[in-house]
N, C-alpha and C positions, 0 to 999 in steps of 0.2 A: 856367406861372404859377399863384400859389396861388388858388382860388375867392375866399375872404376873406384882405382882408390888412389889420392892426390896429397900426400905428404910432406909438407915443408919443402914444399918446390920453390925453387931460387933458382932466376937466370940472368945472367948480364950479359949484357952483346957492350966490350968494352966498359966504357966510363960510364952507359948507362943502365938503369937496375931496371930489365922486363917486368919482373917477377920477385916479389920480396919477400913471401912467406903466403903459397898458397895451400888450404888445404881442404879436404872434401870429399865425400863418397858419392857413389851413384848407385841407386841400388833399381834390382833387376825388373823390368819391363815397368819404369817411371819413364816419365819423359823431366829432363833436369836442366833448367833453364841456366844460362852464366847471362848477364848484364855488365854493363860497365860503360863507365868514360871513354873514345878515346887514350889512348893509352895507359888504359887502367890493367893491362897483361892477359886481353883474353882472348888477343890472336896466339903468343908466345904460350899460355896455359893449353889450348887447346892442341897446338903443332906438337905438344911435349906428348901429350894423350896420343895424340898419331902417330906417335913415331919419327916424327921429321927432326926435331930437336931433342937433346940430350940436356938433363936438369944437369946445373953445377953441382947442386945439393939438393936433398931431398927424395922421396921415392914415389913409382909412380906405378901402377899395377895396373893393369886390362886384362880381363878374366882370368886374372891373378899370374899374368905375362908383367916382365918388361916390355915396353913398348920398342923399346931399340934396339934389344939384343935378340927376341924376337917377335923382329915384324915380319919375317917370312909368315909365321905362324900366323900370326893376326891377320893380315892383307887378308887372309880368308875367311876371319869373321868381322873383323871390323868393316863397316862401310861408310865412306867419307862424301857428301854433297861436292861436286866441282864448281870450281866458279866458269860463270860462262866463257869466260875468252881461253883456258883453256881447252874448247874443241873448235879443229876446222871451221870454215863458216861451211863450205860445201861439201863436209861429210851426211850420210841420210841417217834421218833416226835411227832406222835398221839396222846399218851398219856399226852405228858408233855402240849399237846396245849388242850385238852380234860379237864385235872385238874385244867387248869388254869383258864379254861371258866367257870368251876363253882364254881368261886369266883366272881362272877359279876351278877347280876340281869338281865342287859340286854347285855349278850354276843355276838360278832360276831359267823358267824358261822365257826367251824374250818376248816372243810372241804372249805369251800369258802377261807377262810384267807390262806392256805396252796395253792388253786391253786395259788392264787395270787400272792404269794410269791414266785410260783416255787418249791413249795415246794413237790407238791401231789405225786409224785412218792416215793418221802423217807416217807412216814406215817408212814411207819413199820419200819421203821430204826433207829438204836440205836445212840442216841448221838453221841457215842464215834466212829461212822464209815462217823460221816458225814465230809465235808470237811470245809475248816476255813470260805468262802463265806457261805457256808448253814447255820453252827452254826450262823454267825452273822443276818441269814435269818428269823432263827428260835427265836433268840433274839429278833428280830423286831417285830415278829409274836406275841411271847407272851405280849410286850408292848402294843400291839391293839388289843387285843383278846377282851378288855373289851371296847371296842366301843370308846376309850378316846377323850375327847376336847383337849388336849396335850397331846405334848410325849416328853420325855427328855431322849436323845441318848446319852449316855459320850463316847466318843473315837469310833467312830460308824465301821472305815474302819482298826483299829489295825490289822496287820498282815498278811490284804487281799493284794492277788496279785492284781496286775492293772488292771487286766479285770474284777475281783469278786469286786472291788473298787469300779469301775464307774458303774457296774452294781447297787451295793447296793446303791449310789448319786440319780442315775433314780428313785427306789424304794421311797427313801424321796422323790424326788419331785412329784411324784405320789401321795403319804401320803398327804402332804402340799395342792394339789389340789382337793384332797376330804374332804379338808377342818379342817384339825388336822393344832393347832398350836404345833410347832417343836424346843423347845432348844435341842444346840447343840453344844458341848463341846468336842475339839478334837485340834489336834497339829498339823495334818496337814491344813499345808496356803492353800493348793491347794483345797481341801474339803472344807474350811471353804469360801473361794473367790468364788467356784461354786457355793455352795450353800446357803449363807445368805445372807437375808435381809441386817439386818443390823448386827456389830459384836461388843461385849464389850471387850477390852483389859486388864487384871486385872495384877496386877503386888503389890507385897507385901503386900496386902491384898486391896490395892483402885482398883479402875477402873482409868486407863491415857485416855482412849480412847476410846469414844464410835459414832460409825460410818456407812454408806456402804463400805466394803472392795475399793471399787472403788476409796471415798471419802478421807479414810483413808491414801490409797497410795499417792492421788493426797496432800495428805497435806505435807506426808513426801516427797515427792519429791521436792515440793517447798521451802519446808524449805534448804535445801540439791544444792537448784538448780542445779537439773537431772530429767530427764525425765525417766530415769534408776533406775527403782524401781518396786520391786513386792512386793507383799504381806509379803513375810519373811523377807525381808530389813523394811519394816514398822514394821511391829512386834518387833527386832531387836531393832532399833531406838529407839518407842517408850517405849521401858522396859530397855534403858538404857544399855543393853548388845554389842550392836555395832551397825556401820553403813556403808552402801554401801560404804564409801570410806575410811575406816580405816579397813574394814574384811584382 
C-alpha cells in the first residue's frame, strides 16, 4: 500500500478553485518531489497531506489514516519542516529541539539528532545568531525529533548559499536512507532533479505531469525534437509558460 495516497482532491477557499482534481501516490522510503507555479495548489495539496486543511471532495490517506480525523495519530509519525519565523528569535537550539521531543512518545534523542545535524556545537545558541544553512538545519531537526515514517520539506534550500545547499541535499539523502519517506516541494529544478524519485508537476490546480525528472526531460525533449533540455525547460513546457525554443 502507497505511504500517501491523494485522490481527486478539490479545494475552494470561496470563489476561488486551490485545488481542481489532484491525484497521486507516494510510495515508501522514495523521496517525491511536487513542482509547480505559483498558485499552481501546492501549498493547499500539501496542508491537506498535513492535516491542517479538509478536501471538499476527494480522499486523502497517510499511512493509510485520514489526515484530519486522525491527526492525533499522525502528529507522531508524520514530520513537518517549520518555516523559520515560526520560532522565537531568542529560543536556544537546545531548547527549541528539547520542547519539541516532548510532544512525542517515542522521541529521538536531541543530543544525537543535533550531532547529526551538525548541529552540537550551537546547543546554546540562540536562533536569532544562527546562520540561514543552520536555521534550515535546525528546521530539519525538529521535523525528526519525533522518530517520523515521513517528512514533508516545503522550499527545503530557500536562501541557502551553494555550499549550505548541497550540504542540506546530503542531509535528505541520508534521511531517505535510514528509511523516512520524504515529500518535497520546492522551486528549485536542480534540488528537485537531485533528489527525487519521482516528481508531480501541478499547474492550476491539476497535476500535467507525473514522472522521474530524468523521464520527464526525456519526454519534453522529444516532443521539442532536442536533446537540449533540462529540468526547467521541462517544467516551462509542461505548465505552458514557455519553451526551449521560443524563451
Amino acid at each position: 500500500m502507497p505511504i500517501i495516497e491523494v485522490e481527486h482532491l478539490h479545494k475552494r477557499y470561496r470563489d476561488t478553485v486551490a485545488v481542481e482534481d489532484v491525484s497521486f501516490t507516494v510510495e515508501q522510503g522514495e523521496i517525491f518531489g511536487i513542482i509547480g507555479p505559483n498558485g499552481a495548489g501546492k501549498t493547499t495539496t500539501v496542508e491537506t497531506i498535513e492535516g491542517l486543511r479538509t478536501p471538499d471532495r476527494g480522499v486523502v490517506r497517510v499511512l493509510g489514516l485520514d489526515p484530519w480525523k486522525d491527526r492525533a495519530e499522525l502528529r507522531e509519525r508524520v514530520g513537518v519542516q517549520l518555516q523559520q519565523s515560526d520560532l522565537y528569535d531568542k529560543v536556544r537550539v537546545g531548547e527549541a529541539l528539547e520542547l519539541f521531543a516532548s510532544f512525542y512518545r517515542d522521541p529521538a534523542d536531541p543530543r544525537r539528532l543535533l550531532e547529526r545535524l551538525g548541529l552540537a556545537g550551537k546547543r546554546d545558541t540562540g536562533f536569532d545568531k544562527l546562520s540561514g544553512g543552520q536555521r534550515q538545519r535546525l528546521s530539519i531537526a525538529l521535523a525528526l525529533v519525533g522518530n517520523p515514517e515521513v517528512a514533508i520539506l516545503d522550499e527545503l534550500s530557500t536562501g541557502l548559499d551553494p555550499h549550505a545547499r548541497r550540504d542540506t541535499w546530503r542531509l535528505i539523502e541520508e534521511i531517505r536512507a535510514g528509511g523516512v519517506t520524504v515529500v518535497l516541494v520546492s522551486h528549485y529544478m536542480e534540488e528537485i532533479g537531485r533528489l527525487s524519485d519521482r516528481v508531480a508537476v501541478l499547474d492550476a490546480g491539476r497535476v500535467v505531469a507525473i514522472d522521474t525528472p530524468g523521464r520527464l526531460t526525456a519526454r519534453v525533449a522529444a516532443e521539442l525534437h532536442t536533446d537540449q533540455v533540462t529540468l526547467d525547460d521541462a517544467f516551462l513546457a509542461l505548465t505552458g509558460r514557455s519553451t526551449p525554443a521560443t524563451r
